[in-house]
N, C-alpha and C positions, 0 to 999 in steps of 0.2 A: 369554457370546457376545462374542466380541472381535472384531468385523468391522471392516475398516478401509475410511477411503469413499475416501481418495487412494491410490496404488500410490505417491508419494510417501513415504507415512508408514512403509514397510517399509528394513528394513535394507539388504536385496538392493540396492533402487532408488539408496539415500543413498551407498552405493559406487560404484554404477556411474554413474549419473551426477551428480557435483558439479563444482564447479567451473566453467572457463571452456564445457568440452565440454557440462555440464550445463543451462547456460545458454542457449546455444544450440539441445539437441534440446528445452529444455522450451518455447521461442518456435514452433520449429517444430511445435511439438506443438498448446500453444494456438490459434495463427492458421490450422495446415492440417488439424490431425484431425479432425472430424468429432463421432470417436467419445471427444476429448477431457472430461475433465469439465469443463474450463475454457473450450472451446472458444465457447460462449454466450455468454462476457463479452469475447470477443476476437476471432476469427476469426467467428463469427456475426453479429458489429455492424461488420463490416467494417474490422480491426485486420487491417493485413498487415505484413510484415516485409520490410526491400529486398532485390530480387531475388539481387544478390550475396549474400548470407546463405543462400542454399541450401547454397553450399561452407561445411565449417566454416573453412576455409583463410581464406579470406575474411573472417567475423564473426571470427577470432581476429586476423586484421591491422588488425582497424577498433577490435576493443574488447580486446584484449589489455593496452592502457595504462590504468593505473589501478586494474587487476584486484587486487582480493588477498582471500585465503579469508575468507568470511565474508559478502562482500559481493553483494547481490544487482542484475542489472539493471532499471531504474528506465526508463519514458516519460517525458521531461520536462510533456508536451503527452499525457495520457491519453488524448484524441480521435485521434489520430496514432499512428501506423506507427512499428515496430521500424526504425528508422537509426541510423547512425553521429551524425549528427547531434542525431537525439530521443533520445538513448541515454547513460545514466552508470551509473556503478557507485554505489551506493548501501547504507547500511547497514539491517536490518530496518526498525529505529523511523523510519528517514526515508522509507522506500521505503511503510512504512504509513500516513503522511502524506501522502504524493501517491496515496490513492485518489480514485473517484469516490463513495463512500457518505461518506465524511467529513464530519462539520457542522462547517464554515465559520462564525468568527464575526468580526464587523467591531466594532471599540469604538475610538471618538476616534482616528480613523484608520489604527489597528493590525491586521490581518487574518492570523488564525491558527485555525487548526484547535481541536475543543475541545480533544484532546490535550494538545497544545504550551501552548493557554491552562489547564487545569487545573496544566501542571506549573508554567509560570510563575508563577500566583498560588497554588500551594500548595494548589491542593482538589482531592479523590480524582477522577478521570474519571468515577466513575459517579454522582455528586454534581452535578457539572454537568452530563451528559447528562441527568440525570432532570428538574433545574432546564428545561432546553430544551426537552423533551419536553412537558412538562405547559405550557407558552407561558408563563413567565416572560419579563419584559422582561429587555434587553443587561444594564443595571444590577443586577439582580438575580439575574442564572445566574454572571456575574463577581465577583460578590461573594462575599470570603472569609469570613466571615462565615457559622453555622450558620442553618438554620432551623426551621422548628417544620412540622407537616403540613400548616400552611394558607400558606406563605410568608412567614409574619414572621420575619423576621431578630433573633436576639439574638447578642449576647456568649458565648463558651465559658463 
């Protein structure tokens, strides 16, 4: 059984709408439909889109610059509305960086995501998520450095 849970994930969908036009009916989709799947994380917590963006005419004159395939529309300000203003083109990895389930970590002033900090310091993401999870101290989920099942740190 091959059910799929997004009408995204179908071929049909990925041609018809990508792109600049795609971008646009899948905002409207989120913020006004309802019957959206996504519509709960967006439109139901009160994520709107500015009024001009009804026209695509409109969202293609506001965000047609910077566009190129590939790249997805990003909120800069997650709490905030789809605008010209809140609104860049972004690519996956950085667009999955600006969510709101992301764990956020702060070390000697530096504040990054764990993502970004696993890849900076070289350890697997799921290494330092599990480090976090289980309430290891800042020093210790940053640490490159292996450890054992009770959190001692050794040497490779």
């Amino acid at each position: 059984m091959n059910k799929q849970k997004y009408p995204s994930q179908t071929k049909e969908y990925r041609q018809r709408y990508t792109g600049l036009y795609g971008s646009w009916y899948a905002v409207k989709q989120r913020c006004g439909n309802p019957n959206n799947l996504a519509y709960k994380n967006y439109g139901g917590r009160g994520i709107q889109y500015d009024i001009a963006w009804e026209s695509f005419v409109s969202f293609k004159a506001d965000m047609e610059i910077g566009y190129k395939k590939g790249l997805t529309l990003e909120r800069i300000d997650n709490n905030a509305g789809y605008s010209k203003e809140n609104c860049r083109w972004a690519t996956r990895k950085e667009n999955n960086n600006n969510k709101r389930s992301n764990i956020v970590l702060e070390f000697k002033g530096k504040k990054m995501t764990a993502a970004y900090w696993a890849e900076y310091l070289g350890i697997p993401f799921d290494v330092l998520r599990s480090r976090y999870y289980r309430g290891f101290p800042i020093e210790k989920i940053l640490n490159p450095k292996k450890m054992n099942r009770y959190g001692y740190l050794y040497n490779f």
